[in-house]
TORVEXBA-13583 format. One line per 8 residues: number of its first residue (from 1); their letters; for each residue x, y, z of C-alpha. Coordinates in steps of 0.05 Angstrom, whole numbers, plus 5000, padded with zeros to 4 digits. Example, Ala and Ser with C-alpha at 12.3 -4.5 7.8 and 13.67 -1.06 7.14 Angstrom:
REM TORVEXBA-13583
1) as) 5246 4910 5156 ~ 5273 4979 5143;
END
This chain:
REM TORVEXBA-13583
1) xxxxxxxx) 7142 4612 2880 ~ 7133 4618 2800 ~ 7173 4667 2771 ~ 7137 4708 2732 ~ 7162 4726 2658 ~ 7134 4796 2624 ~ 7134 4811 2561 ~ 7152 4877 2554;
9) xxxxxxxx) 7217 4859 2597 ~ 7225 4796 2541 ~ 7212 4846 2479 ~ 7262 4900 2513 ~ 7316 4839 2511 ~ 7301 4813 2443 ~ 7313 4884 2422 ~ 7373 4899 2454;
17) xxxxxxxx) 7411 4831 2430 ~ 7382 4856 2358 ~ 7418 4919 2373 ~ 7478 4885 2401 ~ 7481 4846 2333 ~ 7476 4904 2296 ~ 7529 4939 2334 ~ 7581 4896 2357;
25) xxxxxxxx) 7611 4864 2303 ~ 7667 4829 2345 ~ 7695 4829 2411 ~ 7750 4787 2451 ~ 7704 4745 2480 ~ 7621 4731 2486 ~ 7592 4704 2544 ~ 7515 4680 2569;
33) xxxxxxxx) 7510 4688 2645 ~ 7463 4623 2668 ~ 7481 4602 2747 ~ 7535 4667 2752 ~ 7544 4681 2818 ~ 7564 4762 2819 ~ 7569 4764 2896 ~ 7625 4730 2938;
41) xxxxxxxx) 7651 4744 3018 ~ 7713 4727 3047 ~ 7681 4717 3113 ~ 7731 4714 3172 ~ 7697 4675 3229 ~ 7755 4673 3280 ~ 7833 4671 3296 ~ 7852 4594 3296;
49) xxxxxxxx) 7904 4578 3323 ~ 7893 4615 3381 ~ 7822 4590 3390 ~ 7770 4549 3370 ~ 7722 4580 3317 ~ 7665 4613 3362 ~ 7595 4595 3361 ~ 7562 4642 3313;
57) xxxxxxxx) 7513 4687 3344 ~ 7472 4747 3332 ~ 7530 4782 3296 ~ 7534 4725 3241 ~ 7464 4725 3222 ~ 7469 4799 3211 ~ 7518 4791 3170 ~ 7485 4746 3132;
65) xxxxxxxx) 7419 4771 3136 ~ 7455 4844 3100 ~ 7487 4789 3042 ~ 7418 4767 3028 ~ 7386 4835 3025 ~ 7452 4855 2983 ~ 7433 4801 2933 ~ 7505 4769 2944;
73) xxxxxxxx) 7505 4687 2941 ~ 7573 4659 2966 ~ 7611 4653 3032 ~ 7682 4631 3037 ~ 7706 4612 3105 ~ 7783 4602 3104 ~ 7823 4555 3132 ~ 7809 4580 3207;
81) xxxxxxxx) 7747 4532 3204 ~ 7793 4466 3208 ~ 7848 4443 3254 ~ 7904 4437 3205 ~ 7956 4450 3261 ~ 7920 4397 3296 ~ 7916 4428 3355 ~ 7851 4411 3389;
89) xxxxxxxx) 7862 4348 3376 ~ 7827 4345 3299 ~ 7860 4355 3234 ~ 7853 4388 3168 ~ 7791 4357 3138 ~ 7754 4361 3214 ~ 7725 4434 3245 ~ 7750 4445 3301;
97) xxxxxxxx) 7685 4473 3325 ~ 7637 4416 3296 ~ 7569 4440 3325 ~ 7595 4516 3311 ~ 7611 4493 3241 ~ 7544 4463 3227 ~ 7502 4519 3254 ~ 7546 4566 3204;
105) xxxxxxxx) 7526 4526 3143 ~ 7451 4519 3163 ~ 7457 4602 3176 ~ 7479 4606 3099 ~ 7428 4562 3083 ~ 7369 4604 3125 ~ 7390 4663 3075 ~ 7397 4640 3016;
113) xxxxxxxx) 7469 4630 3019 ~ 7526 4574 2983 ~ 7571 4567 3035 ~ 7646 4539 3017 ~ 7696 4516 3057 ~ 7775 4524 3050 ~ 7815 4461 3026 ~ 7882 4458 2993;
121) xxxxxxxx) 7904 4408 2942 ~ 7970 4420 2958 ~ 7988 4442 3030 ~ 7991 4399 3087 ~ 8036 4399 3149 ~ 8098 4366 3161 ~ 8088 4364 3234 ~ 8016 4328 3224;
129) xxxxxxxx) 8005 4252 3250 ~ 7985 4230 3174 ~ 8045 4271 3139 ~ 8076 4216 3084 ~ 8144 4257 3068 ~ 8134 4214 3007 ~ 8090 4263 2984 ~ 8136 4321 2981;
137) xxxxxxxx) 8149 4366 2921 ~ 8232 4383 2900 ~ 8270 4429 2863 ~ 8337 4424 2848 ~ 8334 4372 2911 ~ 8300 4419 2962 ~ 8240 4409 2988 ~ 8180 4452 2967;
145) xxxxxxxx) 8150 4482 3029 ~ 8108 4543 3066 ~ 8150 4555 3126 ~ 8127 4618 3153 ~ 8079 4652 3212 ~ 8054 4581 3236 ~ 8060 4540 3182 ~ 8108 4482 3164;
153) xxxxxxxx) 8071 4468 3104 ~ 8099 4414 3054 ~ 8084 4418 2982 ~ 8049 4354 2959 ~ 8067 4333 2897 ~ 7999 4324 2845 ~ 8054 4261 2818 ~ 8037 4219 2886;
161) xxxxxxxx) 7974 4169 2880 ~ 7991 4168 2953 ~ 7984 4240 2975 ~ 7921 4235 2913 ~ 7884 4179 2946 ~ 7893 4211 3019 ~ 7867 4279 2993 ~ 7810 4260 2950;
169) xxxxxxxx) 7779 4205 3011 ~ 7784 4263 3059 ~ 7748 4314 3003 ~ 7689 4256 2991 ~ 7680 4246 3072 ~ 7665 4324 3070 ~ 7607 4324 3025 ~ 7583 4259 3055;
177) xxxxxxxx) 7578 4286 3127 ~ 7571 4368 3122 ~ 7517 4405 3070 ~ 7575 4445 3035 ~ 7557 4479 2979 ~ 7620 4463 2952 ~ 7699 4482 2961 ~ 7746 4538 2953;
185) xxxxxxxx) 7821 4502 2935 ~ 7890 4538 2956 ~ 7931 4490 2905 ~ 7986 4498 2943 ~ 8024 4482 2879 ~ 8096 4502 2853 ~ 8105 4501 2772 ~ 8179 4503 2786;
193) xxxxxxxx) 8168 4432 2811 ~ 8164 4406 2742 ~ 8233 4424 2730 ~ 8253 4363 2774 ~ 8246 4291 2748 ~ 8191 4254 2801 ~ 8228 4224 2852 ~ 8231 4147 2836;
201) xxxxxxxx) 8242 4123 2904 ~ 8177 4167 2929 ~ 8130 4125 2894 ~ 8116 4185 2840 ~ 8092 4179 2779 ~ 8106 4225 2712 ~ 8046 4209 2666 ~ 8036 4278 2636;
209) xxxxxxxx) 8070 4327 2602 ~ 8104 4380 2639 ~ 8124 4445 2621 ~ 8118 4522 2636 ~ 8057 4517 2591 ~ 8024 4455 2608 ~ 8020 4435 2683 ~ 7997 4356 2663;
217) xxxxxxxx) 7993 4327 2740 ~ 7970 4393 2773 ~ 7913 4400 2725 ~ 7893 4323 2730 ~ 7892 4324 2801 ~ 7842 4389 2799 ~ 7802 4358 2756 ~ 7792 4292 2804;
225) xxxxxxxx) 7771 4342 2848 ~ 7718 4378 2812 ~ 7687 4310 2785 ~ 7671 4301 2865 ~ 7654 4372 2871 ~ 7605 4365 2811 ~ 7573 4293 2840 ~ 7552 4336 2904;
233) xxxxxxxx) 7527 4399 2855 ~ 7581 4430 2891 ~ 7616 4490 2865 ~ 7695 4496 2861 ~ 7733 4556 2875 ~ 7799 4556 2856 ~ 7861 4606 2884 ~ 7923 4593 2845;
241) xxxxxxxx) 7969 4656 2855 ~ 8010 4628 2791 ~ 7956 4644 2737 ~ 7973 4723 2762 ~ 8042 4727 2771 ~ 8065 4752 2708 ~ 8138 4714 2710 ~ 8108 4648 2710;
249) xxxxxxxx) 8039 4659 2691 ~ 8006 4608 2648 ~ 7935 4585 2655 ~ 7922 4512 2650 ~ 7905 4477 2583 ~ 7834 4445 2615 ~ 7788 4495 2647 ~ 7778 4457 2725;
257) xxxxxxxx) 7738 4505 2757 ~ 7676 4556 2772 ~ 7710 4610 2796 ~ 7787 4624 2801 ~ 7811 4677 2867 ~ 7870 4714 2834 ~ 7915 4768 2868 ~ 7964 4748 2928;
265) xxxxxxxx) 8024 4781 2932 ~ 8006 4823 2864 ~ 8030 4892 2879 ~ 8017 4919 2809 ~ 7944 4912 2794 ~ 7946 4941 2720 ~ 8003 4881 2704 ~ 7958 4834 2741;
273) xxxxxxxx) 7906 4858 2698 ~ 7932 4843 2643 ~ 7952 4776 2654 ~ 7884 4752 2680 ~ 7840 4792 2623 ~ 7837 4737 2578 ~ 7840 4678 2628 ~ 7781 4634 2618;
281) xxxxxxxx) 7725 4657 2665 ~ 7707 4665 2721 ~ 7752 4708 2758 ~ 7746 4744 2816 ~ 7800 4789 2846 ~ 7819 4776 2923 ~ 7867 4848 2931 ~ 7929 4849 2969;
289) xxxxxxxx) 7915 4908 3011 ~ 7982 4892 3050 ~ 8012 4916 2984 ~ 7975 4940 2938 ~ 7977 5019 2948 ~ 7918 5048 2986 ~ 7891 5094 2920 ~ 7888 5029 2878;
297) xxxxxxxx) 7824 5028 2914 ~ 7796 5068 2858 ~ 7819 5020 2807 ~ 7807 4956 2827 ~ 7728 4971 2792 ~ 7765 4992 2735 ~ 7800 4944 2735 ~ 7758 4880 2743;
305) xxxxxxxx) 7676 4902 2711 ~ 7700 4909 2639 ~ 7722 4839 2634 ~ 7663 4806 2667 ~ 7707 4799 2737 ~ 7688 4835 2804 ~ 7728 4823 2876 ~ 7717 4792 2929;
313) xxxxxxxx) 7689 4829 2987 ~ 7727 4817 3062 ~ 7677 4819 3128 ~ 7662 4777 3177 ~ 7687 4778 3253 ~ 7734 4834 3255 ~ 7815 4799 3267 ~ 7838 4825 3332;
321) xxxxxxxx) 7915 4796 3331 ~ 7903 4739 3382 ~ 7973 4698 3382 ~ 7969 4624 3393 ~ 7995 4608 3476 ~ 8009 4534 3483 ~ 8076 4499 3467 ~ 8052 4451 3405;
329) xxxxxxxx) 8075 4515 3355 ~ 8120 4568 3344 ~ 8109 4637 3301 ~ 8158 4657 3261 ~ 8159 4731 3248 ~ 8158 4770 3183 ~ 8115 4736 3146 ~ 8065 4760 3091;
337) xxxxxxxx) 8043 4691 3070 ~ 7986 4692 3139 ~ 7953 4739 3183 ~ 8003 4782 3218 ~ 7968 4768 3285 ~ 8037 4805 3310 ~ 8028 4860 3271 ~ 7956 4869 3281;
345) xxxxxxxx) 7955 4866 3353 ~ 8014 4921 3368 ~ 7978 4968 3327 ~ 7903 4958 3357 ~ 7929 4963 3426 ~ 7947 5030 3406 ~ 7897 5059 3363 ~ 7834 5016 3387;
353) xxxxxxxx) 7781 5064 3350 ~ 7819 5048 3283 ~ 7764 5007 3231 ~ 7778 4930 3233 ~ 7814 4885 3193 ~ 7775 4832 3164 ~ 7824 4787 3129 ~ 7895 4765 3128;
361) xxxxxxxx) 7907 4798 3056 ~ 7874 4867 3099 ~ 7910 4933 3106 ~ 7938 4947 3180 ~ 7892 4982 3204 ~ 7819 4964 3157 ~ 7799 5017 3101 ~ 7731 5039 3104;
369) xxxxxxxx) 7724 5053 3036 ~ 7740 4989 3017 ~ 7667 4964 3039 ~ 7635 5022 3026 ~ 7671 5023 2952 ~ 7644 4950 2947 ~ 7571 4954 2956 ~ 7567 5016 2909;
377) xxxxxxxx) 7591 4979 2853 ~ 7560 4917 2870 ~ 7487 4945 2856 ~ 7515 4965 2782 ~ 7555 4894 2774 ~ 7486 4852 2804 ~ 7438 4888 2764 ~ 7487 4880 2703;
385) xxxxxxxx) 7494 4806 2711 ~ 7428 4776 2717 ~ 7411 4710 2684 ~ 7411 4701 2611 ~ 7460 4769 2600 ~ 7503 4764 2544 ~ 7563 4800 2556 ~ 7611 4821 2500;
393) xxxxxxxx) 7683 4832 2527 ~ 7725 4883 2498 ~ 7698 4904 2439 ~ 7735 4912 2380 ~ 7695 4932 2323 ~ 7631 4955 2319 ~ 7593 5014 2308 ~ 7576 5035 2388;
401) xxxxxxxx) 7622 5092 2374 ~ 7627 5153 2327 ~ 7702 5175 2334 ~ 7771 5125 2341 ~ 7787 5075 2386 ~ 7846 5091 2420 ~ 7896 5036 2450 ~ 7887 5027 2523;
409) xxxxxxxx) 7814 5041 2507 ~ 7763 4982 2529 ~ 7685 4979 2516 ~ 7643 4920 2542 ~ 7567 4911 2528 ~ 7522 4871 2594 ~ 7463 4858 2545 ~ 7393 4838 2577;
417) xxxxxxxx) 7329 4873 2590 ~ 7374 4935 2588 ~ 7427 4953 2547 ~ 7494 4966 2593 ~ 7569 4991 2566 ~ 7620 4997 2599 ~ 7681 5039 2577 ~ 7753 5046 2616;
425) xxxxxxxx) 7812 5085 2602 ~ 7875 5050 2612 ~ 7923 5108 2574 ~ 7958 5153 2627 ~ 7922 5206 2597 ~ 7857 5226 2586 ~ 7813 5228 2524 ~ 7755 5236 2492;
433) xxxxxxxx) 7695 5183 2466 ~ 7647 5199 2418 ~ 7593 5148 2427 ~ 7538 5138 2366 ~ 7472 5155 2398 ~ 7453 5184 2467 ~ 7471 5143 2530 ~ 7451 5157 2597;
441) xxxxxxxx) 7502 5155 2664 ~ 7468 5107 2698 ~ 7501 5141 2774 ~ 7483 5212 2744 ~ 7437 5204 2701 ~ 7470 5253 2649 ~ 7447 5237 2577 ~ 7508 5246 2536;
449) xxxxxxxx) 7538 5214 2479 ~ 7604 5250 2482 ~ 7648 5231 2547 ~ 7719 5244 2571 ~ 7748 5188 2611 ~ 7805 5211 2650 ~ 7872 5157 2658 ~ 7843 5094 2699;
457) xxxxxxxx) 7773 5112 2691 ~ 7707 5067 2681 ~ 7636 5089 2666 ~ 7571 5051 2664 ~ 7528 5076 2614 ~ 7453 5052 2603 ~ 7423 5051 2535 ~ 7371 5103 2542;
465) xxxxx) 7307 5070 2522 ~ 7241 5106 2488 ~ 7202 5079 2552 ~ 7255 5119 2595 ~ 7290 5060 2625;
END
């Protein structure tokens, strides 16, 4: 169907980036929006190891039938999807529910969906029948490895052309024989690991330079994989818990993907926030419910909308704590790193009316208002990010407002059609903004141009228009 352009909508968007000229003067960064996907799901689809992925039924096309009326556009199935414990006799590049797996992506596909499978660049297990130990990652002479819940997990080292050429033949057979929509990449990678001279006799090779600032093999290796990514028309999502972790942050010197996941094991959000601000874009914010505390739920808007960044939402099959039975693995308890199948489980068998948990980063039991805190701001952040918006990050002079700017203080225009700013406290205490010229609350619909934003507060404010828009 032809899309039809008006031209009252054009002249209303020609006059508002006239205005935005006018009154932003500069800002941290400027961005045009042009294939921006604003709506992502970490959709759980069942509890490998301890089964096979289900056949997706009636339940999954609701789900995805409410993502297309939500206007969301991505679906990230996690690493359940594979046999990477090779289990059912497959591995980690092969479903272990191939016909299951199919009808999923063709269900994405019926609504309008990109759907995006788990990979890692990194992990693989040690107990696997293709595991090279030549591949392995050291520091200070110990092995680099994920050895928690089920997983024996080596670290593969981005210096191998061995582990390289295994990976990146497995990554082309996927586009070649499923109609991904492209990959979501654990990197499964260690910066400490550049501390330790490659190991000569495992076949390594050191042609970059390596440092806590520049990450020369782990960044080459990415971008191998988003050249094949890009071939398909794929898009690459990227989790690399380093680029948050504000001891050994550092993001990498080429910019190798679509969309970067941050947040595991981040407890503070603020510090997280402030390592990630200025990271290029996109990123989207995948909480830690297991420890973030339970009122950062009224943050995490705050903190993610005035930097163009929004989270990622959890649904899917609900995870019931179904352990793994057979004698080919063993669970080691106390882990955070995986679902807490343990955890879950002994709770739900007590308190069965409880909401569900829908991913392994979940709380114990599910929030409600983490899904219902979602879709409310969702409608702002879709609206807001539309095609063509140009969004000016944290402005820092400019003539929007009347009184000072105070530190802690950020203001972000979404400029299209309409005329959206954003403003957030991040003082712990509140104050007050004097804005130049009438805007309206766009939940309330309060014309104001004086507002008080209390400590960790964010409003959306709507230019308000002569035609009353």
């Amino acid at each position: 169907m032809i899309k039809i352009w008006e031209y009252e909508k054009e002249k209303r968007r020609l006059e508002n980036l006239k205005k935005a000229r006018m009154f932003i003067r500069k800002c941290k960064k400027h961005e045009v929006l042009i294939d921006y996907i604003a709506g992502h799901v970490w959709y759980n689809w069942g509890e490998y190891p301890a089964e096979k992925c289900p056949m997706p039924n009636e339940y999954d096309e609701k789900n995805f039938k409410l993502y297309r009326e939500k206007g969301m556009g991505l679906v990230k199935i996690h690493e359940e999807w594979n046999d990477a414990l090779e289990i059912f006799g497959g591995d980690k590049f092969t479903p272990n529910n191939l016909e299951g797996f199919k009808k999923m992506i063709s269900l994405a596909h019926e609504n309008g969906l990109k759907i995006i499978p788990y990979i890692s660049s990194g992990y693989y297990d040690m107990r696997s029948k293709n595991f090279n130990p030549n591949w392995v990652s050291y520091y200070k002479g110990k092995a680099l490895c994920l050895n928690e819940g089920y997983f024996n997990y080596a670290l593969c080292s981005p210096r191998s052309p061995d582990w390289r050429a295994f990976l990146l033949n497995n990554i082309e057979k996927l586009f070649e024989e499923y109609e991904i929509d492209g990959l979501y990449d654990d990197v499964g990678y260690d910066p400490l690991a550049f501390l330790d001279p490659p190991e000569a006799q495992q076949g390594h090779i050191d042609a970059f330079e390596e440092s806590a600032t520049h990450h020369g093999a782990f960044e080459d290796l990415i971008q191998e994989i988003y050249t094949i990514v890009k071939r398909y028309n794929g898009i690459f999502t990227l989790h690399a818990w380093e680029f948050c972790n504000p001891e050994i942050s550092s993001a990498p010197f080429f910019k190798c993907w679509d969309y970067l996941y941050v947040g595991e094991g981040i407890k503070d959000m603020n510090q997280m926030r402030k390592t990630v601000k200025n990271l290029p874009p996109f990123v989207f914010y995948i909480p830690d419910w297991r420890v973030v505390p339970v009122e950062d739920q009224n943050k995490l808007y705050v903190l993610t909308i005035p930097y163009l960044q929004f989270p990622v939402l959890y649904h899917g099959r609900p995870i019931l704590g179904k352990m793994y039975e057979g004698d080919k693995l063993k669970y080691k308890k106390g882990s955070l790193a995986v679902a807490h199948p343990d955890v879950i489980r002994q709770h739900y068998s007590k308190h069965p009316e409880d909401f569900p948990v829908y991913s392994p980063w979940d709380s114990v039991p599910g929030n409600p208002k983490t899904i219902e805190n979602y879709f409310h701001y969702f409608e702002f952040y879709k609206n807001m990010t539309k095609p063509a918006t140009h969004v000016f990050i944290d402005i820092e002079d400019g003539t929007l407002i009347s009184g000072r700017k105070w530190p802690g203080l950020v203001l972000t225009a979404y400029v299209n059609d309409n005329f959206s700013l954003v403003i957030a406290n991040y003082l712990n205490e509140k104050d007050t903004l004097i804005l130049s010229q009438p805007w309206q609350n766009v939940e309330t619909g309060e014309i104001n141009n004086i507002w008080e934003l209390n400590p960790f507060e964010m409003k959306i404010l709507e230019e308000k228009n002569g035609d009353g828009r």
